[in-house]
N, C-alpha and C positions, 0 to 999 in steps of 0.2 A: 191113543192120541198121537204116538210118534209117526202112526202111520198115516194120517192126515199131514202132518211134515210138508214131504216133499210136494202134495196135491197145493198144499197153500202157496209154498216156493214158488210152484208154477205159475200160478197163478198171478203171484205177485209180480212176474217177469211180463209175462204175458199182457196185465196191465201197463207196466212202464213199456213196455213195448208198444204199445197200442196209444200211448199218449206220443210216444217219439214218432210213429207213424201221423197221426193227428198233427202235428204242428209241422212236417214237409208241407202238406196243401193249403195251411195257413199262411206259410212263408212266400211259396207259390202265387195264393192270391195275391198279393201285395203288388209281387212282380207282374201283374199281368194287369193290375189296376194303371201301373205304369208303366207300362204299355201300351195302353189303350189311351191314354194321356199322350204317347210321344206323336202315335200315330193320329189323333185329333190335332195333333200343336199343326203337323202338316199340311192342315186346308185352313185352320182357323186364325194361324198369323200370316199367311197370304193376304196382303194387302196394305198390313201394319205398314205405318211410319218407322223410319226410321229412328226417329226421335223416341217416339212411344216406345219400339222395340228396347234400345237402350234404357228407356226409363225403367222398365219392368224386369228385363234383365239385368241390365248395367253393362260396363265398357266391355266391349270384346278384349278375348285373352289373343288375338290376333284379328288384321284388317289389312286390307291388302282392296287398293280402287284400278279401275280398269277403265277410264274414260267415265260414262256415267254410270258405271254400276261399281256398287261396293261388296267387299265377300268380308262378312262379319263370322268370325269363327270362337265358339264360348269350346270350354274343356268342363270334363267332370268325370271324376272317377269313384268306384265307392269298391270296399271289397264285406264282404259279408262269411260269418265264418258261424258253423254250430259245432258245437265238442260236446259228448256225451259218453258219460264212463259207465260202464256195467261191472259192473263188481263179477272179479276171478278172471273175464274175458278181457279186461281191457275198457280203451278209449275206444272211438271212432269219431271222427270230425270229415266234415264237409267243409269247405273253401270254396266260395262262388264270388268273384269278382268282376269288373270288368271296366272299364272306361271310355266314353263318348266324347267325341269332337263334332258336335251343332253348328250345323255354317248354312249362314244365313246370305241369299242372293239378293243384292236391292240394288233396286235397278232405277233410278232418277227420284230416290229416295222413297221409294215402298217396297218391302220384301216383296215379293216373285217365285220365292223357292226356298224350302226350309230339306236339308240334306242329315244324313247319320251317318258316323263312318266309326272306325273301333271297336272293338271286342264288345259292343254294347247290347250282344241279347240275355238275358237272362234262362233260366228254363223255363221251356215255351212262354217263353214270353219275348218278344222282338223288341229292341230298341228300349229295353226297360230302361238302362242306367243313361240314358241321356233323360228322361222324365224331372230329375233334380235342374236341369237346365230352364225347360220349360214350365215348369209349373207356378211358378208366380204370375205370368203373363199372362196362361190358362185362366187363374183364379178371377183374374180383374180383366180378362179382356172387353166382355160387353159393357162393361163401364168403360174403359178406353177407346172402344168404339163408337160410342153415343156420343163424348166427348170432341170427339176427332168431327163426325158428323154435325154435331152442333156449334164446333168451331167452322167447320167447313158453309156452312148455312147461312152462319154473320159476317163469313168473307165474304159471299155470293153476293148477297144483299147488297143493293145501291142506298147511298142515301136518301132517296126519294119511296124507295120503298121502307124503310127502317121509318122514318119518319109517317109513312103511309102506316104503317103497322101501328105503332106508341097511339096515333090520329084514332082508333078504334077503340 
């Protein structure tokens, strides 16, 4: 029986090992879900109001206008840490952090250009830590859209035509 011993030991390493290896690619995904979040925010708040953008983010952490365009710039930083102790060997810990400045170009009041600047890629993952920026806007945009459109609609509308319309 002693001689099974160290085969079990092994074994038992080898699993916790294999669960520490398992949970990098899980961490991984996350990062790369937000990432593919930051890089969508890129074409899909292209055209937002300015209004809208602020309602869904909230106030820029800086603003700074230039005749008719505005540069709205949100901050966000996150640090991420995993520590793991192996008995006899020791700790080992990983440290992955980073922080993103979102700056928003609106130009006679509709974004034009959403930019990333700072230590904000993750592993393989681009522009992960700025995703906490965008992600409420993401969540609700086509409702903010349909909104803005069907505001935009009853503006259009004359009163002959509103009236033309109710007439049916």
């Amino acid at each position: 029986m002693n001689s099974n011993l160290p085969r079990c030991a092994r074994l038992r390493t080898y699993l916790r090992r294999s669960r520490l290896a398992c949970l990098v690619p899980l961490l991984s995904a996350c990062a790369v879900v937000d990432s593919h979040q930051a890089e969508l925010a890129r074409s899909r708040l292209v055209g937002l109001s300015e209004v809208d953008l602020e309602s869904c983010i909230g106030a820029p952490d800086q603003h700074a206008s230039f005749g008719s365009t505005d540069v709205l710039t949100y901050y966000a930083s996150s640090t991420n840490s995993i520590n793991w102790t192996v008995p006899i060997v020791g700790g080992l810990g990983v440290n992955n952090g980073g922080y993103c400045h979102a700056t928003f170009q609106v130009v006679d009041g509709r974004v034009i250009r959403v930019l990333y600047s700072g230590e904000k890629n993750a592993l393989l993952a681009p522009d992960a830590f700025c995703a906490p920026i965008i992600r409420t806007c993401l969540a609700n945009i086509d409702d903010i859209q349909h909104r803005a459109a069907a505001s935009a609609a009853v503006t259009i509308a004359s009163p002959a035509t509103i009236r033309r319309v109710r007439a049916q």
